[in-house]
Structures are given as C-alpha cells and as structure tokens.
Backbone as CSV, one residue per row, in Angstrom:
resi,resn,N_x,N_y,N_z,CA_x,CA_y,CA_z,C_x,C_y,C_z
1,UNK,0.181,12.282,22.452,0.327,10.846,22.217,1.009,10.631,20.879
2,UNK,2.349,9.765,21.224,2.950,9.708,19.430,1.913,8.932,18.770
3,UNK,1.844,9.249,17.360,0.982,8.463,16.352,2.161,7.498,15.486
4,UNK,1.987,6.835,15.055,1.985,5.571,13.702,2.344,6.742,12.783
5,UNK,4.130,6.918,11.958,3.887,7.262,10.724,3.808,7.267,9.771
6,UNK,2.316,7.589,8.956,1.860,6.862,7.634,2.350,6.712,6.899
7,UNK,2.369,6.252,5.963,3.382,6.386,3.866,2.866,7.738,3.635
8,UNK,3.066,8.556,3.950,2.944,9.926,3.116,4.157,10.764,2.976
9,UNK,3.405,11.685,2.109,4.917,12.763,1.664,4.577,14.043,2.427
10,UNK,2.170,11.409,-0.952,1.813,10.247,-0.831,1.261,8.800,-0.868
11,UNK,-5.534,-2.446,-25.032,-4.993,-3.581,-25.241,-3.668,-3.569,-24.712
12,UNK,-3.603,-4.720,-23.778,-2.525,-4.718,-23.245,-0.785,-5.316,-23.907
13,UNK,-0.205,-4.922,-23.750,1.031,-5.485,-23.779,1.977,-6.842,-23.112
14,UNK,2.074,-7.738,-23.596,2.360,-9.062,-22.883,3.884,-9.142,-22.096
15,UNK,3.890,-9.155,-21.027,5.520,-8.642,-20.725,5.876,-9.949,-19.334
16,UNK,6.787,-10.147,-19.319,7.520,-11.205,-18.476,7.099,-10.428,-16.886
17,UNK,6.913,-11.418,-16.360,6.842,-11.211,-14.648,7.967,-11.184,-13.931
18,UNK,7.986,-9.835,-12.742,9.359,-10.061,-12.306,9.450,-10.985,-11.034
19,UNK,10.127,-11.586,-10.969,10.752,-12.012,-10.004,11.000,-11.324,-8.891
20,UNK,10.437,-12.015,-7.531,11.049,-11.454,-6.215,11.535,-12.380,-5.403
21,UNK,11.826,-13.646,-5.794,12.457,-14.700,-5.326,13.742,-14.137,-4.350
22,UNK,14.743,-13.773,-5.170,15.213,-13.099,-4.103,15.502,-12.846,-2.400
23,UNK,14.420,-11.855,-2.518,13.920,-10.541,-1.458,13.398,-11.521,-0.162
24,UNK,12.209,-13.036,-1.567,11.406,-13.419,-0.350,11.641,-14.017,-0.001
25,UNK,13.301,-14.897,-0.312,13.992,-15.909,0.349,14.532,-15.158,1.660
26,UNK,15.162,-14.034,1.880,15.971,-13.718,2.567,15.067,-12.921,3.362
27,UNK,13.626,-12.999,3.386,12.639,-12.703,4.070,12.051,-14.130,4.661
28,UNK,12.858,-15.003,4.250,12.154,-16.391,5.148,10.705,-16.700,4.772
29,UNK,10.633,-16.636,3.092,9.578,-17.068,2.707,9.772,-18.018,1.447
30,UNK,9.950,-19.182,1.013,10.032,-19.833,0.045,10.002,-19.378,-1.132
31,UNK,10.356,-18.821,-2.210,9.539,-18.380,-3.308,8.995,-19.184,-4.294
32,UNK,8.806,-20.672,-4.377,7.342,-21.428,-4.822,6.683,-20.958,-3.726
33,UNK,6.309,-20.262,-2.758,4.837,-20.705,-2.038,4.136,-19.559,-2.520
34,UNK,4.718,-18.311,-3.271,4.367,-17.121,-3.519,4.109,-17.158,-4.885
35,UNK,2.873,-16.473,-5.438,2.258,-16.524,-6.774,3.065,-15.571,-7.771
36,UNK,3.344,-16.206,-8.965,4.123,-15.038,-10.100,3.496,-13.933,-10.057
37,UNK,3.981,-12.473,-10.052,2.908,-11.301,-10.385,3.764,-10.448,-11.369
38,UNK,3.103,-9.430,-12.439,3.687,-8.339,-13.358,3.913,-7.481,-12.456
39,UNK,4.963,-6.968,-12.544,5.969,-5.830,-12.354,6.600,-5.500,-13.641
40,UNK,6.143,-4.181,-14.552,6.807,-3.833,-15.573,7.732,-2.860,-14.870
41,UNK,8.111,-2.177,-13.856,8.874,-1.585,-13.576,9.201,-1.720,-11.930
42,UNK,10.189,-3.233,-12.072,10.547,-2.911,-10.823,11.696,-2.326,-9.960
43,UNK,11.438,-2.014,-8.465,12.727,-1.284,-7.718,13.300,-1.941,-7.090
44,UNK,13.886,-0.887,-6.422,14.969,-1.583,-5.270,14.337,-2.210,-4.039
45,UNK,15.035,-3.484,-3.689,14.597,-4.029,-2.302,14.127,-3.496,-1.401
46,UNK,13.333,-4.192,-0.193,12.799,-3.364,0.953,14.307,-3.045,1.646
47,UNK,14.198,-1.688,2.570,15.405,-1.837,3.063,16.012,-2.817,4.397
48,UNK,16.625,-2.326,4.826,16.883,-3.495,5.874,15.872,-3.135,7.106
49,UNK,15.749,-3.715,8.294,14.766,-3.464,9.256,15.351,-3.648,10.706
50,UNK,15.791,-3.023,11.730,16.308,-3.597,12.336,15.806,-4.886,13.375
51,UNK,16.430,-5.586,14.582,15.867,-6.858,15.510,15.600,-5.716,16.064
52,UNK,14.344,-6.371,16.856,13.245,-5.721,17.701,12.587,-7.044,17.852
53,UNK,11.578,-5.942,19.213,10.334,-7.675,19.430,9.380,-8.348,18.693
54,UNK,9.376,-7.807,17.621,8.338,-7.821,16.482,9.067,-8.272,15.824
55,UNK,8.686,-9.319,14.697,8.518,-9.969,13.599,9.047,-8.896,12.461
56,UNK,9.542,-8.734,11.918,9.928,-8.110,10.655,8.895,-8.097,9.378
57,UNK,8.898,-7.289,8.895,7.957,-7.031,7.778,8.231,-7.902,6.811
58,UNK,8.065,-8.831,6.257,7.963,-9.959,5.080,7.514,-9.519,4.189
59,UNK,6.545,-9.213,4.035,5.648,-8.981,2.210,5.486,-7.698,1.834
60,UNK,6.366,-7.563,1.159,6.632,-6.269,0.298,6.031,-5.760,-0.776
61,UNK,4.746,-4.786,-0.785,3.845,-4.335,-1.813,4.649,-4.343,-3.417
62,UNK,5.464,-3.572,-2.799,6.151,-3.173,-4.382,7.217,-4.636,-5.013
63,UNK,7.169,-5.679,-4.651,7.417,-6.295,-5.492,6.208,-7.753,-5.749
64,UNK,5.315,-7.603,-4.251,4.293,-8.715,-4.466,2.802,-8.281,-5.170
65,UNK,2.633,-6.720,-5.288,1.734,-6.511,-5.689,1.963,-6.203,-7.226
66,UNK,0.426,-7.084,-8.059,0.684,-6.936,-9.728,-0.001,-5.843,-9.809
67,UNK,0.852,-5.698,-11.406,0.600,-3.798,-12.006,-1.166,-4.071,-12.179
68,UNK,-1.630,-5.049,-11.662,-3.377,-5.075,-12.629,-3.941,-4.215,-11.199
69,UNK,-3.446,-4.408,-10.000,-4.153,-3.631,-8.493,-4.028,-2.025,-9.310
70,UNK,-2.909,-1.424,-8.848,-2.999,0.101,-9.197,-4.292,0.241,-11.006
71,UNK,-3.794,-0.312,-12.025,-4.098,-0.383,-12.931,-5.746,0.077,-13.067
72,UNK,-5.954,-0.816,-12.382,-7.736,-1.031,-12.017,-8.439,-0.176,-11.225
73,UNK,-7.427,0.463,-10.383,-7.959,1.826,-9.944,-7.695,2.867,-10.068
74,UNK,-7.546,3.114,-11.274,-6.650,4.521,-12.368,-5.357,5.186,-11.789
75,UNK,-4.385,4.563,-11.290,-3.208,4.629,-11.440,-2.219,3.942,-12.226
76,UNK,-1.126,4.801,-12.489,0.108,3.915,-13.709,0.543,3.248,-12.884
77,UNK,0.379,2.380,-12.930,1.446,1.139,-12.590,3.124,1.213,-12.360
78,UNK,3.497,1.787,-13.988,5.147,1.932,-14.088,5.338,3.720,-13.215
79,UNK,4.734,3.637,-12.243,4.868,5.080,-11.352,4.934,3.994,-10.451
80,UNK,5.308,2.769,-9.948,6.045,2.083,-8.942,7.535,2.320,-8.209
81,UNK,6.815,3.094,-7.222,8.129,3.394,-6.332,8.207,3.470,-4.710
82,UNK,9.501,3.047,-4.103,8.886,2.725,-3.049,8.705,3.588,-1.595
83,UNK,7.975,3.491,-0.759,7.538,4.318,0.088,7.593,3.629,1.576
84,UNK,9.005,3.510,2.187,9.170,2.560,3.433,9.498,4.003,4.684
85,UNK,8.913,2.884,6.150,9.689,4.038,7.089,9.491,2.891,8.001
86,UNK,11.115,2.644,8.279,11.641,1.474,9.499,12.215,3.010,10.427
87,UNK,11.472,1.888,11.347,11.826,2.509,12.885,12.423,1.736,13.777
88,UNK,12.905,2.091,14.974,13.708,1.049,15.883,12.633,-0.125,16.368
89,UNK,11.962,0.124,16.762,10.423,-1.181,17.113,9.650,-1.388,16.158
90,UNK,9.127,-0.591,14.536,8.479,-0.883,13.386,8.697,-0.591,12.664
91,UNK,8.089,-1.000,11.569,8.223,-0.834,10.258,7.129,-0.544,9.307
92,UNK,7.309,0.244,8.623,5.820,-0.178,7.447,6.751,0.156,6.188
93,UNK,6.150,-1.317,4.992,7.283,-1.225,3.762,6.012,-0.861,3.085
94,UNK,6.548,0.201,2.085,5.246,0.494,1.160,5.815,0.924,-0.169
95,UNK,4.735,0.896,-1.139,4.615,1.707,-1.917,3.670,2.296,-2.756
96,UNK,4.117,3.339,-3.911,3.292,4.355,-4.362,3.241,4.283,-5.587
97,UNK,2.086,4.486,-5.988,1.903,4.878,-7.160,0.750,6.051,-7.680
98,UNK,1.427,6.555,-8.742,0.456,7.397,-8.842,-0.497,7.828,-10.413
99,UNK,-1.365,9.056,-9.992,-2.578,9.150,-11.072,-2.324,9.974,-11.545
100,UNK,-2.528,10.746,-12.967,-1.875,11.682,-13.818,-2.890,12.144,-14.594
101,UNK,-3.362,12.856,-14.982,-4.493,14.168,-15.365,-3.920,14.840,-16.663
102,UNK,-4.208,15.315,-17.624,-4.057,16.600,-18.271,-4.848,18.236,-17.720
103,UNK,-4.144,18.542,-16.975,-4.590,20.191,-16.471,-4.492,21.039,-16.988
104,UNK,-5.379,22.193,-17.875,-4.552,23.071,-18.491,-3.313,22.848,-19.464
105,UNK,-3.585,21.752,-20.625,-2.775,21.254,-21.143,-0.988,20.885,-20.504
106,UNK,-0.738,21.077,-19.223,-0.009,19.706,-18.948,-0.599,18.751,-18.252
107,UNK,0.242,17.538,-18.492,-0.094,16.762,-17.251,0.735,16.525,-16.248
108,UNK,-0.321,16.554,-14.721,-0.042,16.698,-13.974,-0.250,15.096,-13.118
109,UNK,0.280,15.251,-11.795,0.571,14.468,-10.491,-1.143,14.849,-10.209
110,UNK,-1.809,14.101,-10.144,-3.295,14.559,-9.202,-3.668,13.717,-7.994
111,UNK,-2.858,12.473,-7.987,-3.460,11.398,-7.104,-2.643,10.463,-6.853
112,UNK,-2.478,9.857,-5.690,-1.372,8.977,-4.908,-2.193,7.541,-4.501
113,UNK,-2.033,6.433,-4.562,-2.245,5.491,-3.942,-1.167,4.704,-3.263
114,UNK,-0.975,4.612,-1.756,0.144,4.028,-1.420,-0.172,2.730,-0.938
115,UNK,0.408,1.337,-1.209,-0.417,0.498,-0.010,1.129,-0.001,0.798
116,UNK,1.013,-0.331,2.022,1.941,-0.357,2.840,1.652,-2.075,3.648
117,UNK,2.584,-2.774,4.049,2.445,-3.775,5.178,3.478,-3.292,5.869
118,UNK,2.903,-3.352,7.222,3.591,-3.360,8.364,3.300,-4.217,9.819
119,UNK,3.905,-4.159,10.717,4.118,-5.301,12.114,3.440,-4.515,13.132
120,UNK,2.586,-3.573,12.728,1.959,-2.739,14.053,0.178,-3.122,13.761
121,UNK,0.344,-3.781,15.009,-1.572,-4.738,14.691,-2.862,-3.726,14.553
122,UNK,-3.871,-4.101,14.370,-4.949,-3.102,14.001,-5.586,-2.581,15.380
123,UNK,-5.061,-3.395,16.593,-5.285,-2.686,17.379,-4.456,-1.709,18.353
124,UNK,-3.610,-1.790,17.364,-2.428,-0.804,18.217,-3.185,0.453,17.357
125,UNK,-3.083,0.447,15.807,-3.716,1.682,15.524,-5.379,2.281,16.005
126,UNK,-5.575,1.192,16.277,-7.126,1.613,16.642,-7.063,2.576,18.013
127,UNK,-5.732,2.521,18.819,-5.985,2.918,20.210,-5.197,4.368,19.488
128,UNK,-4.749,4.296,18.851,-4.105,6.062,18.224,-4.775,6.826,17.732
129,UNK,-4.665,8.223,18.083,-5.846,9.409,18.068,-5.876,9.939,16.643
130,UNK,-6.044,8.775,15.187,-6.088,8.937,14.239,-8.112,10.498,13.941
131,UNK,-6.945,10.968,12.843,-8.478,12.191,12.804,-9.792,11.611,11.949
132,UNK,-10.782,11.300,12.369,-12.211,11.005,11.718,-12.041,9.146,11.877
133,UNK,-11.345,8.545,12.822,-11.524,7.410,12.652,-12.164,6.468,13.381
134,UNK,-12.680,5.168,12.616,-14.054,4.817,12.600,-13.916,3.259,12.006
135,UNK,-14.559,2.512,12.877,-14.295,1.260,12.182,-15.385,0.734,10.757
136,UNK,-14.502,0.339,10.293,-15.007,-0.224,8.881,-15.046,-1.900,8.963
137,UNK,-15.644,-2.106,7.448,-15.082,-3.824,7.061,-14.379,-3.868,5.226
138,UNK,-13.781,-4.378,5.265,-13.720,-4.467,3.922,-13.307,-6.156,3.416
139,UNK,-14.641,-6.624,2.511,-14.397,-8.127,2.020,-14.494,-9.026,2.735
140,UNK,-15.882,-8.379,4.237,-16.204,-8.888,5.082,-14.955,-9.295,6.169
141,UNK,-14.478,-8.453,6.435,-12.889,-8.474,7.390,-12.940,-7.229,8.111
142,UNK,-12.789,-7.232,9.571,-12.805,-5.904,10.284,-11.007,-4.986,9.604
143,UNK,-11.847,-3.603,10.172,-10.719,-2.786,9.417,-11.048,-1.720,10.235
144,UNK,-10.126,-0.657,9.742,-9.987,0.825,10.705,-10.077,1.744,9.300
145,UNK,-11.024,2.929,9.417,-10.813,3.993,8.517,-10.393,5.211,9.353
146,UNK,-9.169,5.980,8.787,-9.187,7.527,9.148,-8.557,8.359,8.247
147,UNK,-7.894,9.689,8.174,-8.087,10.623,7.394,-7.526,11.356,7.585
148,UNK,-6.568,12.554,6.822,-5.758,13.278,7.365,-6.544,14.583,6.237
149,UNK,-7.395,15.170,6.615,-7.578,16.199,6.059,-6.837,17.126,5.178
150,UNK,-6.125,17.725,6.126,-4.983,18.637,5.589,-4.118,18.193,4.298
151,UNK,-3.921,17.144,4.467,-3.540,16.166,3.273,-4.343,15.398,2.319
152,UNK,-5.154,15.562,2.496,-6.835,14.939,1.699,-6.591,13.736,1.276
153,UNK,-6.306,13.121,2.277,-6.111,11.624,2.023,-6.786,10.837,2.984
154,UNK,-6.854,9.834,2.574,-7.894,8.407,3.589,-6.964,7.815,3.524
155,UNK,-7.452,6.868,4.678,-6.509,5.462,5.094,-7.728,4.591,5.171
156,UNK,-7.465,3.135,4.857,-8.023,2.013,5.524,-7.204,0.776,5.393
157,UNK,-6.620,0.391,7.462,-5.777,-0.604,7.428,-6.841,-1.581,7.764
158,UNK,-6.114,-3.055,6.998,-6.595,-4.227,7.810,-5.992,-5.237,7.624
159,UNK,-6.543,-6.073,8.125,-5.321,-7.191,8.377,-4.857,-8.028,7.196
160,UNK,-3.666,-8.607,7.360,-2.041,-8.351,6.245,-1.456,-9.503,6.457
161,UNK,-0.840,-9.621,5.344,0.056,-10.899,5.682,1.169,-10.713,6.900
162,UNK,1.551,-9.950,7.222,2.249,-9.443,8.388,1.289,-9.190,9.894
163,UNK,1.098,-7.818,9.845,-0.075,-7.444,11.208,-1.064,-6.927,10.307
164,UNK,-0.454,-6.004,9.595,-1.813,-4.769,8.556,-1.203,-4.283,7.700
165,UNK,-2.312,-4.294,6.810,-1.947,-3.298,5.671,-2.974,-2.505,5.709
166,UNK,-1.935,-1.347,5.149,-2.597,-0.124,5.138,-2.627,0.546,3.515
167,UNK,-3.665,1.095,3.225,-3.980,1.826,1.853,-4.353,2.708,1.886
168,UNK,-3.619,4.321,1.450,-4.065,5.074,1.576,-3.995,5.797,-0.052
169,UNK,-5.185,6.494,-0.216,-5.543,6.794,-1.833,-5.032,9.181,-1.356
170,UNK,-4.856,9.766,-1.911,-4.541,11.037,-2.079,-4.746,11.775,-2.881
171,UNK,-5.479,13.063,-2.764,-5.397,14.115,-4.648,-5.297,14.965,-4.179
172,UNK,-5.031,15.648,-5.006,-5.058,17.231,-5.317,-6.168,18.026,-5.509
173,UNK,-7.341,17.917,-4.967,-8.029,18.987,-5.249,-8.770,19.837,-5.899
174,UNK,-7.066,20.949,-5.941,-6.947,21.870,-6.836,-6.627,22.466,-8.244
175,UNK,-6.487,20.595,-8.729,-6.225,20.088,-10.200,-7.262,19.458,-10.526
176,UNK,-7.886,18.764,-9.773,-8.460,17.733,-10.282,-9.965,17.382,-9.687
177,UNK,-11.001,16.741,-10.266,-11.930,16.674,-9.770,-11.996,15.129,-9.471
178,UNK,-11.032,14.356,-9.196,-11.467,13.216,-8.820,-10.907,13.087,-7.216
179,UNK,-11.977,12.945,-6.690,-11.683,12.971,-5.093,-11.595,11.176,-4.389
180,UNK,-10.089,11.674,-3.933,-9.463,10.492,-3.323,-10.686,9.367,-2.237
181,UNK,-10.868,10.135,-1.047,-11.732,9.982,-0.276,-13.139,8.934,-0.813
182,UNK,-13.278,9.329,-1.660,-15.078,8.763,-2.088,-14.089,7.279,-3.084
183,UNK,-13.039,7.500,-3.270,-12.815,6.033,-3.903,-11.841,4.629,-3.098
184,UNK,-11.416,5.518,-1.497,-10.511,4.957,-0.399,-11.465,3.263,-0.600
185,UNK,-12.523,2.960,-0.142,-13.650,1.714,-0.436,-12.741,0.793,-1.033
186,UNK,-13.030,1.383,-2.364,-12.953,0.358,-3.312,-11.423,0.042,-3.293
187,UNK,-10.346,0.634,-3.371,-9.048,0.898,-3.422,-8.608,-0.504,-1.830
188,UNK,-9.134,0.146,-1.053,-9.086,-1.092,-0.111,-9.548,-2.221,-0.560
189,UNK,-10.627,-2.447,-1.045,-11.287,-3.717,-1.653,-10.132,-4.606,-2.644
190,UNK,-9.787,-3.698,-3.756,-9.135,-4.596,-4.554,-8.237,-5.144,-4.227
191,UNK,-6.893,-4.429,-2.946,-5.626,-4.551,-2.327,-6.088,-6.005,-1.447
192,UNK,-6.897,-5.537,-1.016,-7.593,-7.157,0.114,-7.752,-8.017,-1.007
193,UNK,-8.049,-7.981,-1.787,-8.280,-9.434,-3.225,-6.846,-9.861,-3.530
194,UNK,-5.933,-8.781,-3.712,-4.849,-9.568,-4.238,-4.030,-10.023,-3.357
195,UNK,-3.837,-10.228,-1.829,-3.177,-9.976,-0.701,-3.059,-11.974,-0.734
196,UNK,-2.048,-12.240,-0.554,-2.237,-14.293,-0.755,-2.752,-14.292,1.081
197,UNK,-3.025,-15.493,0.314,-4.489,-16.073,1.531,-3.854,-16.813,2.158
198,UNK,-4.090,-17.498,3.292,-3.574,-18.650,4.134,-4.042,-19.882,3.119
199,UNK,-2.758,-20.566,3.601,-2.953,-21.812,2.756,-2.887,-22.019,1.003
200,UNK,-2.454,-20.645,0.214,-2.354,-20.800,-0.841,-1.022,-20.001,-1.303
C-alpha cells in the first residue's frame, strides 16, 4: 500500500517582522487577514504546486510560523529552512528546523523539528499503514500519532488551516540524550497554539 511522504531526510533581540504578504496574496489569502510574525531568517517561497482535485496548500510554515514556536521548544529558529514535497495529487509544504548540542567539544546537528501543512485529510492518513499508529488529541482536537523507528522520529498530524498539519520532532540518539519521541506532545501542542483560528 503506497504511504503519504513525510518531511523527512528531518534577552532577546528586537528585530522587524518579515513579511509574507507576498506569497499569501498569490495564495488567495489577503494579507491583513493574516497576523504579523518574526522571521529573523527568512527563505524562499513555497514552490509551485501543480492543478489537481484538491485545493492547493495555502499556509506555509516557514513563512507563517514565528521564530518564538521552534524557540520554545529548543530549536534555533535562524536554522529555518524549507522542507516541501509536491506531488501530482498532493502536497505537503514544510519546514525544518533544527537543535544543536555540544558533543565531545563540537557542536553538533542532534534534533529536527519539521512542521508541515498539507491537502491530504486526517483521514486519508489514518487509513495508511503508518508504524505504531494510534489516535491522539492535542488542545482538545482529534489527531493521529505514528513513528518511524528506524528514523527515531514521531509524527502527530491534525487538523490545519488547509486539511493537516503535521509535526514531526527527530534526534540522534547517538549524540545526544534528549529523546525526540517523549517531547513529539508538547511540540504538537505549541504548533496547534500558533496555527490562526477561524474567524481571526
């Protein structure tokens, strides 16, 4: 059975907000209806997507999500980069950021947080033979958890300004003692807080 493929491979300073006005005009979204957010380091546009029967992906992590989400769950922020995979019928636009360690006096890559929106509903993934998966809630909202072992990463999608978003947190292991998995929860939690709401 084909699967869904994931985003994987995966005192402050006062600084101007970037702009995605842009992106979210030509995404058929007003940009007054969308809230200012920090981006100290932003990228390049989502890419293009092709027509299909589905709705196109609109809300783009990496320029709607502020540096305070990663921030707050010990990732750099300015490690904003983006992590998309358009397909002929879907899409998921994402991106990554990541967590950084001193190992053995360097520092290293130890941990990935990607969060992704895409046009494939929570019950299309729910019917895919994702490994260890299991329904969740997060922020009192149904959701899907699963897991790719081999890759020691968690997922938990739920519903998105599009169909779903998906968040998946990643480490290393073998560097590091902070394990991805036991913090997937919360990492979902905060992404669902900053996600704009109907009607605002």
């Amino acid at each position: 059975m084909r699967r869904f493929i994931p985003l994987i491979v995966g005192g402050l300073l006062a600084v101007a907000a970037c702009s995605s006005s842009p992106q979210s005009e030509q995404n058929g979204t007003p940009s007054s209806a969308l809230p200012s957010v920090t981006v100290m380091a932003p990228v390049s546009p989502a890419p293009a997507q092709p027509a299909s029967n589905r709705q196109p992906v609109r809300f783009d992590p990496c320029a709607r999500i502020d540096d305070a989400v990663p921030t707050a769950l010990g990732f750099v922020a300015t490690t904003r980069e983006r992590s998309d995979y358009v397909f002929d019928d879907y899409a998921f636009i994402g991106c990554d950021f990541t967590r950084s360690e001193t190992v053995r006096g360097q520092q290293l890559q130890v941990g990935h947080l990607t969060i992704s929106s895409t046009n494939v509903t929570l019950e299309e993934m729910r019917a895919r033979d994702y490994e260890d998966a299991r329904p969740t809630t997060v922020n009192g909202k149904e959701a899907l958890f699963h897991r790719t072992r081999a890759a020691e990463s968690c997922y938990i999608a739920m519903p998105g300004p599009d169909a779903t978003i998906e968040v998946r947190v990643s480490s290393a292991i073998a560097f590091t003692d902070w394990v991805a998995c036991d913090h997937i929860d919360e990492a979902a939690r905060t992404v669902e807080a900053a996600l704009p709401k109907e009607g605002k």
